[in-house]
C-alpha positions as CSV (number, residue, x, y, z in Angstrom):
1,X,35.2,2.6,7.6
2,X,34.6,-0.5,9.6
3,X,30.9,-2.2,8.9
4,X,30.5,-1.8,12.5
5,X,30.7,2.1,12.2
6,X,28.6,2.2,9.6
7,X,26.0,0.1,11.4
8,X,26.1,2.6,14.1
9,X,25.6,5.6,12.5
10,X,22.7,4.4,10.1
11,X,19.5,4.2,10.5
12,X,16.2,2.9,8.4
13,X,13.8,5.6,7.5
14,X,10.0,4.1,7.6
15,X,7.7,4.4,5.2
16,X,5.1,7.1,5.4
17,X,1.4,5.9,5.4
18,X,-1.2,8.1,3.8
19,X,-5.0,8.9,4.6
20,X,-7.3,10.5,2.6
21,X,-8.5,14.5,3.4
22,X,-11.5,13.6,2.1
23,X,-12.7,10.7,4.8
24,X,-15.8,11.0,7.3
25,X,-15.2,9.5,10.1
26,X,-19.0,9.8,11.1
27,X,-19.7,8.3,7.6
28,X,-17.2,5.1,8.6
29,X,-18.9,4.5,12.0
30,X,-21.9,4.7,10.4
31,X,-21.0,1.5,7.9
32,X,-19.1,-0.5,10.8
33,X,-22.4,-0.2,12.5
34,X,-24.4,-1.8,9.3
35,X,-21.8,-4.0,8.7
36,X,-21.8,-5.3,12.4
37,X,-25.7,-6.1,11.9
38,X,-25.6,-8.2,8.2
39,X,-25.3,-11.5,8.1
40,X,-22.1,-12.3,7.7
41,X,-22.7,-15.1,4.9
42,X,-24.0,-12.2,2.5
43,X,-21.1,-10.3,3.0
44,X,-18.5,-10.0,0.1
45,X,-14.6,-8.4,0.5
46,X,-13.3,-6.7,-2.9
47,X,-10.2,-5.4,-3.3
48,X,-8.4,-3.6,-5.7
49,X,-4.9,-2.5,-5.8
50,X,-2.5,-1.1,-8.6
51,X,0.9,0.0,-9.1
52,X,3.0,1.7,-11.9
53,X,6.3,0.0,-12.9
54,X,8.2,2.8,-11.5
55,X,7.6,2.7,-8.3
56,X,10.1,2.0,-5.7
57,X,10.3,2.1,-2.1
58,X,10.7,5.1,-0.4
59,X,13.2,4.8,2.2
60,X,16.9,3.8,2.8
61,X,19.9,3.8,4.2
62,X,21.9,6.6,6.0
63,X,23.8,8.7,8.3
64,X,20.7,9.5,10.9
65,X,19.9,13.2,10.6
66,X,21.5,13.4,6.7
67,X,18.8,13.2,3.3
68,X,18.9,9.7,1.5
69,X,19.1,11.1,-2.2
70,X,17.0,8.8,-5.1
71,X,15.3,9.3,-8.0
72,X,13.1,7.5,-9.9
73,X,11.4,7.5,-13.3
74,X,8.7,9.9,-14.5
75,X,8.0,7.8,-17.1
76,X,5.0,5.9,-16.7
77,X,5.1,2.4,-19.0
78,X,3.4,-0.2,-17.4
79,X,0.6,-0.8,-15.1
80,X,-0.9,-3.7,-13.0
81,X,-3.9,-4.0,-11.4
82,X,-5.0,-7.0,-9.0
83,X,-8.5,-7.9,-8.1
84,X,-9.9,-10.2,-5.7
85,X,-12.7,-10.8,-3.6
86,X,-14.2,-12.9,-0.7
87,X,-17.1,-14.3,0.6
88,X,-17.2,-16.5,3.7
89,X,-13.5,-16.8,4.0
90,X,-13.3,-18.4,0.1
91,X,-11.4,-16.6,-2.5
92,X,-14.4,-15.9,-5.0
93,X,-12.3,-14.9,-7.6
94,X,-9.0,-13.1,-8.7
95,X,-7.3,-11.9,-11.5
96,X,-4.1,-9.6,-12.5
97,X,-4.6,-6.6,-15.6
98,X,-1.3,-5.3,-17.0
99,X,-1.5,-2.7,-19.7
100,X,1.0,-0.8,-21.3
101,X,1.0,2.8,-20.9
């Protein structure tokens, strides 16, 4: 099949985006509203993020209305972490944790 066929009848699948059952929206206005009123030289961003060595991305490739088929490993190895935080726009401090599994 020419790559011009194939162009036409693919299409990317997006990612899906998560959000938590357990969230408040009241509770979330209610720190927008305190975080609107600090001073915004006493506030400090920290973040935190981690990932297992077997994840992938979770979309691809194929005919539109047809299941893109994967798999992945269960086996869990490897993890990283990354830290970092902010205060007035200046990276405070950052740092990377990997640990075997």
């Amino acid at each position: 099949m020419p790559n011009s066929e194939v162009s036409s009848e693919c299409k990317r699948h997006s990612r899906q985006t998560y959000g938590y059952q357990e969230r408040d929206e009241l509770e979330r206005e209610e720190f927008i509203f305190k975080l609107n009123h600090m001073d915004k030289k006493d506030i400090v961003y920290v973040d935190e993020a981690g990932i297992d060595n077997r994840e992938d991305y979770p979309y691809g490739y194929g005919v539109k209305g047809k299941r893109v088929p994967g798999m992945k490993s269960g086996k869990r190895t490897q993890r990283v972490r990354t830290d970092c935080s902010y205060k007035s726009r200046k990276n405070v401090c950052s740092f990377n944790i990997c640990r075997k599994l």
